[in-house]
Biopython code that builds the backbone (N, CA, C, O; Angstrom):
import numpy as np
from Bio.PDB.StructureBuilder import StructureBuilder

atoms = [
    (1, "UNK", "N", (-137.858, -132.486, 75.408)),
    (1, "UNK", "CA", (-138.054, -133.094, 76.693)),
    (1, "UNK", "C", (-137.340, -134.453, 76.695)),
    (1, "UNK", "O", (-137.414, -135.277, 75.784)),
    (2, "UNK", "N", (-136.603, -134.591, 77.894)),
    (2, "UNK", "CA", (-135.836, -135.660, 77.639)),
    (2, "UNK", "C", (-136.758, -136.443, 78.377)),
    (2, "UNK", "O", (-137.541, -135.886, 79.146)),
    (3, "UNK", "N", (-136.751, -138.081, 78.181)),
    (3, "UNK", "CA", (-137.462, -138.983, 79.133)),
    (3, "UNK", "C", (-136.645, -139.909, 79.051)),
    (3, "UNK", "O", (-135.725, -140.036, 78.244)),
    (4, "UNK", "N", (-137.145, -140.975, 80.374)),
    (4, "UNK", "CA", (-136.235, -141.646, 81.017)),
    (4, "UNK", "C", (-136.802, -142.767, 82.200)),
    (4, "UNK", "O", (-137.105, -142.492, 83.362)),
    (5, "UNK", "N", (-136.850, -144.164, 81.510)),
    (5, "UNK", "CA", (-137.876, -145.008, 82.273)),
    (5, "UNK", "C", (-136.738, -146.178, 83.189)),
    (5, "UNK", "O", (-135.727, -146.805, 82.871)),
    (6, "UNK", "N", (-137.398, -146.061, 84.203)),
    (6, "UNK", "CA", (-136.328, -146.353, 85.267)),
    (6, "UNK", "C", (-136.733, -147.790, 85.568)),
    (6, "UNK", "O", (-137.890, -147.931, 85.966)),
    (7, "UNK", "N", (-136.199, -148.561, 85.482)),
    (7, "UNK", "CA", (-136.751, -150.588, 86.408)),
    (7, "UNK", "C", (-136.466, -150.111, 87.579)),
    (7, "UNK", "O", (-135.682, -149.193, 87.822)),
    (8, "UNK", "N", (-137.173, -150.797, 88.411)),
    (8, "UNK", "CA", (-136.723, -150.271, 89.511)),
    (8, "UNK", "C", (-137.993, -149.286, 90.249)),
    (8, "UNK", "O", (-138.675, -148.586, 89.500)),
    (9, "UNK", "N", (-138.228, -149.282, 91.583)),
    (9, "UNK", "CA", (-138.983, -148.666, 92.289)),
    (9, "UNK", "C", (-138.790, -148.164, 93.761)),
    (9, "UNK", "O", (-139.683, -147.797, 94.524)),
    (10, "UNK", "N", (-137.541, -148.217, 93.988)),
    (10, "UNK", "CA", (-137.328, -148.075, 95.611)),
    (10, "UNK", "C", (-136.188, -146.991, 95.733)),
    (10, "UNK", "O", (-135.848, -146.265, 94.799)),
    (11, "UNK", "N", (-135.843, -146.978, 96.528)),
    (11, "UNK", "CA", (-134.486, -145.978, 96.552)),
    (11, "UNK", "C", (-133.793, -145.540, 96.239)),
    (11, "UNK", "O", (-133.550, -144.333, 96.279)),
    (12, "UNK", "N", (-132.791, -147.012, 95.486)),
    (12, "UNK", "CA", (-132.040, -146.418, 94.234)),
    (12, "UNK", "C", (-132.724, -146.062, 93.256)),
    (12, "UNK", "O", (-132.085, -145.250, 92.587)),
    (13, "UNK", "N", (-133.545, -146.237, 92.914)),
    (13, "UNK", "CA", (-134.301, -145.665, 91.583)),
    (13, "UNK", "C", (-134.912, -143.859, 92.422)),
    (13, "UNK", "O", (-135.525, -143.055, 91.719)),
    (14, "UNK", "N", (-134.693, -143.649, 93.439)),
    (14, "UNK", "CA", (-134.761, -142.682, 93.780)),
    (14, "UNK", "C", (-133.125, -141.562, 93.413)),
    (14, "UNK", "O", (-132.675, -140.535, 92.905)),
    (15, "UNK", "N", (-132.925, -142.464, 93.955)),
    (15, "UNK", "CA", (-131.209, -141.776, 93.931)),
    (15, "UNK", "C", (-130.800, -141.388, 92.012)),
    (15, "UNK", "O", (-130.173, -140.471, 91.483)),
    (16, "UNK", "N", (-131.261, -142.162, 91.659)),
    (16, "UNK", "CA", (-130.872, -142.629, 90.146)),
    (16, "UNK", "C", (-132.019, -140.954, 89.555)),
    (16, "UNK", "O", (-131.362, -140.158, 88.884)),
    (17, "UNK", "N", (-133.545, -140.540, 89.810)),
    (17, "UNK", "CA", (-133.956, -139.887, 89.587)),
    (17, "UNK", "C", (-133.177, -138.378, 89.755)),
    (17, "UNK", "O", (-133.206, -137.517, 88.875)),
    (18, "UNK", "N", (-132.488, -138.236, 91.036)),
    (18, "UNK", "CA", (-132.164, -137.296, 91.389)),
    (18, "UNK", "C", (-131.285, -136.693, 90.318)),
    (18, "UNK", "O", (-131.265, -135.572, 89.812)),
    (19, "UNK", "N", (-130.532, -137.833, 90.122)),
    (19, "UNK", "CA", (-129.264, -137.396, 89.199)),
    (19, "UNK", "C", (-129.488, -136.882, 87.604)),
    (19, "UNK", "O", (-129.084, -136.021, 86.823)),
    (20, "UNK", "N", (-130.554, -138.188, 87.688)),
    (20, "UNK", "CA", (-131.328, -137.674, 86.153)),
    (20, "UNK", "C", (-132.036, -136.323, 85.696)),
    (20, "UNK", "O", (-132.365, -135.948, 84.570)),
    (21, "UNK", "N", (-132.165, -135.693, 86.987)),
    (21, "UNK", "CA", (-132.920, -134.162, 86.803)),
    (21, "UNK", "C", (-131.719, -133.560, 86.785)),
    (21, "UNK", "O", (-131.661, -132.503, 86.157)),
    (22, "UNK", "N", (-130.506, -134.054, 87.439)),
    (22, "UNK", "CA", (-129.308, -132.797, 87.096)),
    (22, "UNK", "C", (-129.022, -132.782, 85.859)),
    (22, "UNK", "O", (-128.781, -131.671, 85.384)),
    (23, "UNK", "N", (-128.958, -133.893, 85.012)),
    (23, "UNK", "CA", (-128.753, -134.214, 83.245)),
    (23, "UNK", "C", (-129.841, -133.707, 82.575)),
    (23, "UNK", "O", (-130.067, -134.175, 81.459)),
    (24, "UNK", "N", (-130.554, -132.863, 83.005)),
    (24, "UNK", "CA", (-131.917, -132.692, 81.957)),
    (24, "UNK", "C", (-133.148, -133.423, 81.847)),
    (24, "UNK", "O", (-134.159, -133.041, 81.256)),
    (25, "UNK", "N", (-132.995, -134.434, 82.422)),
    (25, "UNK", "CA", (-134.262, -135.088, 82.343)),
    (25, "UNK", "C", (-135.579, -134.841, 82.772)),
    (25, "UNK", "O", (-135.613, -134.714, 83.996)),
    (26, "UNK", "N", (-136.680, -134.725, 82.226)),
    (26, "UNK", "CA", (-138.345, -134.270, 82.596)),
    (26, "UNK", "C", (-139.414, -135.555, 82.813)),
    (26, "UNK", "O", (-140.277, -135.644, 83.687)),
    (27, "UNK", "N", (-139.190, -136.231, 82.071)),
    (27, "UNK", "CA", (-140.308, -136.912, 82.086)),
    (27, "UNK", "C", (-139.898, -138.589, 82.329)),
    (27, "UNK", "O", (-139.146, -139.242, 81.605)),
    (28, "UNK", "N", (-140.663, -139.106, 83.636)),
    (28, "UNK", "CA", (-140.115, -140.009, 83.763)),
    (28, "UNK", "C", (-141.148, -141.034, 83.909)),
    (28, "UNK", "O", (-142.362, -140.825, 83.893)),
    (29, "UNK", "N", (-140.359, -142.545, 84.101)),
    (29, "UNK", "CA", (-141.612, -143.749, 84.260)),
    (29, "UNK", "C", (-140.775, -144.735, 85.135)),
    (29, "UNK", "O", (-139.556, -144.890, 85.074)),
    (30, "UNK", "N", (-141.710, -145.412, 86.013)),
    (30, "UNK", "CA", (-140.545, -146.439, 86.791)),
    (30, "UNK", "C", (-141.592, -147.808, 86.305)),
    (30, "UNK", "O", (-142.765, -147.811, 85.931)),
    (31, "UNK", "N", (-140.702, -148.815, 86.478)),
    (31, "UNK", "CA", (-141.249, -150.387, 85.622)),
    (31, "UNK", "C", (-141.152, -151.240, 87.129)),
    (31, "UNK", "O", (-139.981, -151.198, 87.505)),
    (32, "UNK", "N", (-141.879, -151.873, 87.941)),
    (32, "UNK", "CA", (-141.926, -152.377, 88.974)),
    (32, "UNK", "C", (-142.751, -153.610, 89.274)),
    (32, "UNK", "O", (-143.240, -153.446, 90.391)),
    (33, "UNK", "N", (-143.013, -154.444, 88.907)),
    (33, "UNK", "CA", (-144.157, -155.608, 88.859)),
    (33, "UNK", "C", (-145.260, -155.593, 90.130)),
    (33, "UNK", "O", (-146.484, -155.615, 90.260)),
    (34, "UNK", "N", (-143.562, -155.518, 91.345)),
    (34, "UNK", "CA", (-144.289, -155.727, 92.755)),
    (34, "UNK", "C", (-144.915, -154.389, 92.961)),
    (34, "UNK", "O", (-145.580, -154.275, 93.991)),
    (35, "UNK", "N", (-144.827, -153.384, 92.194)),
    (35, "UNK", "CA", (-145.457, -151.802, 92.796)),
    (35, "UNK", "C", (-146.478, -151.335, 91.524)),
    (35, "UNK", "O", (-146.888, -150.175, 91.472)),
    (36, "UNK", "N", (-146.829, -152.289, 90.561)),
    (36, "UNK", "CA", (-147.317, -151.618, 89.829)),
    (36, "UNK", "C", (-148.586, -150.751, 89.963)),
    (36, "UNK", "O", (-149.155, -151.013, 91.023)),
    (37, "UNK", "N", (-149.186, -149.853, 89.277)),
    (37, "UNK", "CA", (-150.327, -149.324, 89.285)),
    (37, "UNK", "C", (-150.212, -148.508, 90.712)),
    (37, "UNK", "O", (-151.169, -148.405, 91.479)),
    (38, "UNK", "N", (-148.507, -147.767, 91.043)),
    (38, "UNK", "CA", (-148.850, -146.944, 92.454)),
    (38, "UNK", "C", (-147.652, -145.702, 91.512)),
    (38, "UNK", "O", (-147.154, -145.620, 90.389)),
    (39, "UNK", "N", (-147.641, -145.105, 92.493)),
    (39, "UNK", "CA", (-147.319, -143.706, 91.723)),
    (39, "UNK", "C", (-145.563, -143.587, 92.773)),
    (39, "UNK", "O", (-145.601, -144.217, 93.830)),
    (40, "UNK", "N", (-144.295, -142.892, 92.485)),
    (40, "UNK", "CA", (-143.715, -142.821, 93.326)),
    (40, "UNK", "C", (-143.455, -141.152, 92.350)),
    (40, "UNK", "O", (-143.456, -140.812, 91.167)),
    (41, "UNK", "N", (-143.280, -140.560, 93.548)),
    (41, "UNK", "CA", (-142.871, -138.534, 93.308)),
    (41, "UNK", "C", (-143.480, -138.297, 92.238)),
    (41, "UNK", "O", (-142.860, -137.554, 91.478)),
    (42, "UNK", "N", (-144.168, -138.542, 91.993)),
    (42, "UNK", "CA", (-145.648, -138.240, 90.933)),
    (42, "UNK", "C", (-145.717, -138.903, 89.775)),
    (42, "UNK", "O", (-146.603, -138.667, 88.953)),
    (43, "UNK", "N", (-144.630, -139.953, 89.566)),
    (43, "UNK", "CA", (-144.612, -140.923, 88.155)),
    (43, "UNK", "C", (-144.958, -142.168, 88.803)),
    (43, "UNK", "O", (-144.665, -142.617, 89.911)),
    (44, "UNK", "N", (-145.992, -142.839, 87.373)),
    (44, "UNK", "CA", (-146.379, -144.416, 87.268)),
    (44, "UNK", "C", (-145.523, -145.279, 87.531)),
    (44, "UNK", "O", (-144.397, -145.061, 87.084)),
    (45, "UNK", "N", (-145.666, -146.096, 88.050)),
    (45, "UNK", "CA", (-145.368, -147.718, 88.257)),
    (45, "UNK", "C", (-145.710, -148.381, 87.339)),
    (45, "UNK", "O", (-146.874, -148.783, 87.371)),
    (46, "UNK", "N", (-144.993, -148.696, 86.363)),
    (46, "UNK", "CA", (-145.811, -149.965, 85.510)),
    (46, "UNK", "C", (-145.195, -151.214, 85.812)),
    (46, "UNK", "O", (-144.381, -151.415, 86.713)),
    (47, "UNK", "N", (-145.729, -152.199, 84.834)),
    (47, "UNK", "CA", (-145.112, -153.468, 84.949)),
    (47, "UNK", "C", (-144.908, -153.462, 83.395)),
    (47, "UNK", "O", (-145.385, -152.585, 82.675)),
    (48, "UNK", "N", (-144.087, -154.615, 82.896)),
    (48, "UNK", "CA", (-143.347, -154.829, 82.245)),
    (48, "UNK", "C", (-144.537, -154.706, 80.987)),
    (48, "UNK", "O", (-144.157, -153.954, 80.090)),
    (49, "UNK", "N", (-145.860, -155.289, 80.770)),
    (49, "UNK", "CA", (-146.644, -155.079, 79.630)),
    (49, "UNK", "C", (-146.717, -153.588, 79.143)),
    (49, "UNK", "O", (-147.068, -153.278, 78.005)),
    (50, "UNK", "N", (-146.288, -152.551, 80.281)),
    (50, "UNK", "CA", (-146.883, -151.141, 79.794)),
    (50, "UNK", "C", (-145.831, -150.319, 79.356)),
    (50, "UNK", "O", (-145.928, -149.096, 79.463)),
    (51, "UNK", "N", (-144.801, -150.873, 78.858)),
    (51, "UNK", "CA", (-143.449, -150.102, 78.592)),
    (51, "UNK", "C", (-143.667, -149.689, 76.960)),
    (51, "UNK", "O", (-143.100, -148.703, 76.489)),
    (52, "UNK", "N", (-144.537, -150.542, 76.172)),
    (52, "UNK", "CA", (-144.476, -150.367, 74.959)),
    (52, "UNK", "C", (-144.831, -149.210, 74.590)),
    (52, "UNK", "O", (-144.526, -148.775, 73.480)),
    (53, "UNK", "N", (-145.675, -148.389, 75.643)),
    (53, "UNK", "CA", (-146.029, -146.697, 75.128)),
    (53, "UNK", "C", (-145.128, -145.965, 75.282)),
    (53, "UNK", "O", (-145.598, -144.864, 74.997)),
    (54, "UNK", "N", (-144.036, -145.830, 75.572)),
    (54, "UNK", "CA", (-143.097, -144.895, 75.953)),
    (54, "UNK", "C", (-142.019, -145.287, 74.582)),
    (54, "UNK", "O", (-141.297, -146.261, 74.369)),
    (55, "UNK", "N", (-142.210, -144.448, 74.059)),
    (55, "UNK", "CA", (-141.279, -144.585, 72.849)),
    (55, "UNK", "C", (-140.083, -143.071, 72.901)),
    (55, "UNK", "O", (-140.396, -142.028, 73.476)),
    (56, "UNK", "N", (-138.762, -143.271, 72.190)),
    (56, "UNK", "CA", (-137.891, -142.295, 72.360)),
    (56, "UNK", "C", (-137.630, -141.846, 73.406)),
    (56, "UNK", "O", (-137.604, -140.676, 73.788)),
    (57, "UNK", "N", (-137.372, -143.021, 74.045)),
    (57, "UNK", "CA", (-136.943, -142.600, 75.681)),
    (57, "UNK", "C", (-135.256, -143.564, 75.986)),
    (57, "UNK", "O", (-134.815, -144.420, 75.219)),
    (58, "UNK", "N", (-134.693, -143.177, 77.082)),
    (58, "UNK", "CA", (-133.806, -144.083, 77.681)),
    (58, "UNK", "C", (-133.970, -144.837, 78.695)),
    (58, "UNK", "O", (-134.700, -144.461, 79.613)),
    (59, "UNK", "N", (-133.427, -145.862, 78.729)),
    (59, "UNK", "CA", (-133.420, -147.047, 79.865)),
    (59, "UNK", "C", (-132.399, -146.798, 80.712)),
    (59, "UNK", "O", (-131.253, -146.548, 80.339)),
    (60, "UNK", "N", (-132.728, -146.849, 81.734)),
    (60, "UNK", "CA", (-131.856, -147.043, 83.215)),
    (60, "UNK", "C", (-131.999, -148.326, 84.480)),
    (60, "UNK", "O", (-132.745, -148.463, 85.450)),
    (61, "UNK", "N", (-131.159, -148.936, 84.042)),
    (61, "UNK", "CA", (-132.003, -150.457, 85.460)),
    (61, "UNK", "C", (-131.536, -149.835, 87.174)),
    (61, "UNK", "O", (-130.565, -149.976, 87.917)),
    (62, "UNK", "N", (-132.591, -149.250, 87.215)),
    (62, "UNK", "CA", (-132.061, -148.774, 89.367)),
    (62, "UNK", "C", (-132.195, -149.615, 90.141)),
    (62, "UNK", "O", (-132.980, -149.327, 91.044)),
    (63, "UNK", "N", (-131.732, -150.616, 90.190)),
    (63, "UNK", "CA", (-131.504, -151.782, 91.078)),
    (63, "UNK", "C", (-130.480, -151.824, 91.509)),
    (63, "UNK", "O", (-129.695, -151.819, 90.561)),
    (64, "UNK", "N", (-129.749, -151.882, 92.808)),
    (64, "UNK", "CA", (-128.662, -151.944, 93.563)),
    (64, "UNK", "C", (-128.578, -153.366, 93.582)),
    (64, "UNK", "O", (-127.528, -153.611, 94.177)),
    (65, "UNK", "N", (-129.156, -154.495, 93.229)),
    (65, "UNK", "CA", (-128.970, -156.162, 93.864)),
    (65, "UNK", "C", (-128.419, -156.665, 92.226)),
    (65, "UNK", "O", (-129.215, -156.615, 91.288)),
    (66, "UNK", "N", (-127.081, -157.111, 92.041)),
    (66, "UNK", "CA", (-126.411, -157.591, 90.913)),
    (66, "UNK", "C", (-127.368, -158.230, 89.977)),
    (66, "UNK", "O", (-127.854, -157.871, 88.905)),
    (67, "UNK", "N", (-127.509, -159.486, 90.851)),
    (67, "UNK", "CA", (-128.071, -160.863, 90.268)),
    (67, "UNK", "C", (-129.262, -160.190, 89.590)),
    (67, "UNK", "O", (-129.369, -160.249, 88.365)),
    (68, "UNK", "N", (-130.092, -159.600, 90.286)),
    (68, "UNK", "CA", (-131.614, -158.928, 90.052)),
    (68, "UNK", "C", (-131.578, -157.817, 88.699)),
    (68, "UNK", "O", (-132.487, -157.598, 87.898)),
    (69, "UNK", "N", (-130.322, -157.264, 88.748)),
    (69, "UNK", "CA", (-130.057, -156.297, 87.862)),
    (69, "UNK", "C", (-130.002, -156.892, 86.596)),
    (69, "UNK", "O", (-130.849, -156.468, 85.810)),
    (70, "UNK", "N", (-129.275, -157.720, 86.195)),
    (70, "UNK", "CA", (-128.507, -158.887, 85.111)),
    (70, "UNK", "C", (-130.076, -159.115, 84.627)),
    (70, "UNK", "O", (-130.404, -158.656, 83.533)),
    (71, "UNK", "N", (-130.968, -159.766, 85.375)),
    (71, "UNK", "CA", (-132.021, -160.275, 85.302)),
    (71, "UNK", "C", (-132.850, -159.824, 84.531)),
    (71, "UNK", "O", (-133.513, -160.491, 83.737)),
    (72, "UNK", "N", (-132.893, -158.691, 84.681)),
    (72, "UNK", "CA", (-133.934, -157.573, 84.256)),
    (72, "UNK", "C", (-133.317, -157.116, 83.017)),
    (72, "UNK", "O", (-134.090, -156.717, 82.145)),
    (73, "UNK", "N", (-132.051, -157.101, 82.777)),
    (73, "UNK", "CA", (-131.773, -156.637, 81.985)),
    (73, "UNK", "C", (-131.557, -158.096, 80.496)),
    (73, "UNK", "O", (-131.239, -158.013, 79.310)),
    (74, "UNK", "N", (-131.847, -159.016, 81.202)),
    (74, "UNK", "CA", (-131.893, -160.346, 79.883)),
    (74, "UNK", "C", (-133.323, -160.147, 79.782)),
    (74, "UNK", "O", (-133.765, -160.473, 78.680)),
    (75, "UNK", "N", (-134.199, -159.697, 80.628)),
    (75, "UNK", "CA", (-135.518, -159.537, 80.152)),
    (75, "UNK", "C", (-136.090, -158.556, 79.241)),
    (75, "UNK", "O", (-137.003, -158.775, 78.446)),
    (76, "UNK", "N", (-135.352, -157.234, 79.460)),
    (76, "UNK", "CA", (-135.432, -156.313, 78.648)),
    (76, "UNK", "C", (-134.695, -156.389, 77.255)),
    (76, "UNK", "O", (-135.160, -155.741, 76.317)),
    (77, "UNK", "N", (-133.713, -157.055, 77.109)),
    (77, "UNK", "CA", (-132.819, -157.370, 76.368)),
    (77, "UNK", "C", (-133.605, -157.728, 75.007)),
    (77, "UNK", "O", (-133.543, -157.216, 73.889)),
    (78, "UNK", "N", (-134.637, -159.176, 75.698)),
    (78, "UNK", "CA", (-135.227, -160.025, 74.727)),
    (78, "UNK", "C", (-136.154, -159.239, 74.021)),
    (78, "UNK", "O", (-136.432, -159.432, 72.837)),
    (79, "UNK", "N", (-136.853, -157.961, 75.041)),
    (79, "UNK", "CA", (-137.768, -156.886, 74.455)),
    (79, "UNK", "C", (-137.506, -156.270, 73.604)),
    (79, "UNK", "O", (-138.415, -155.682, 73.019)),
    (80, "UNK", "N", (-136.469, -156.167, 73.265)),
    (80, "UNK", "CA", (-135.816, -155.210, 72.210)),
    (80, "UNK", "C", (-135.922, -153.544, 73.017)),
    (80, "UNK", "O", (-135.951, -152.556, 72.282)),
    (81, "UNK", "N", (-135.967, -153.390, 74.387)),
    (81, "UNK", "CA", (-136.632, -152.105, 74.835)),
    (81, "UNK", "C", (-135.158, -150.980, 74.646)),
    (81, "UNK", "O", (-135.256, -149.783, 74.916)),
]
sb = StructureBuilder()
sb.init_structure("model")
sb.init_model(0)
sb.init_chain("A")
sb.init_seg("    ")
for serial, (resi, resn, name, xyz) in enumerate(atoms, 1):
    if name == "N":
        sb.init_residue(resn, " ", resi, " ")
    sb.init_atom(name, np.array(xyz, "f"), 0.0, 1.0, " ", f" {name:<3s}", serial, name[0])
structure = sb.get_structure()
C-alpha cells in the first residue's frame, strides 16, 4: 500500500489526490492547521504535531501559493519529515 501525506487542504491538494490514485496511491493524510480535526473525501486533517504517526510514507506540499509553499516546506524540512 502506497501512502502519501499531503500539506495542504483545499483544492489543489484535491487535484494533487486525484493524480496520486492514478500512481497507485491508497492511503492518504492531509496536514492543515486551519482545517485540522475535519475530514476531506474520507481522510484526516491533521496539524503539524500529528504527522509523527505516519511513518514510510511520501510527502507532497499541495499548495498552489509560492511563498506559502517554501514555508511549509522550511518547516517540514527542520522536521526531518
Amino acid at each position: 500500500m502506497k501512502k502519501i501525506i499531503f500539506f495542504g487542504a483545499s483544492g489543489h491538494a484535491s487535484a494533487c489526490m486525484d493524480v496520486a490514485l492514478i500512481h497507485g496511491y491508497s492511503d492518504f493524510a492531509f496536514v492543515d492547521p486551519q482545517k485540522s480535526n475535519q475530514i476531506i473525501h474520507g481522510y484526516p486533517i491533521l496539524n503539524y504535531e500529528n504527522i509523527e504517526s505516519f511513518d514510510n510514507c511520501d510527502v507532497f506540499i499541495a499548495v498552489g501559493q509560492p511563498k506559502i509553499r517554501e514555508s511549509i516546506y522550511q518547516k517540514i524540512g527542520r522536521a526531518h519529515v
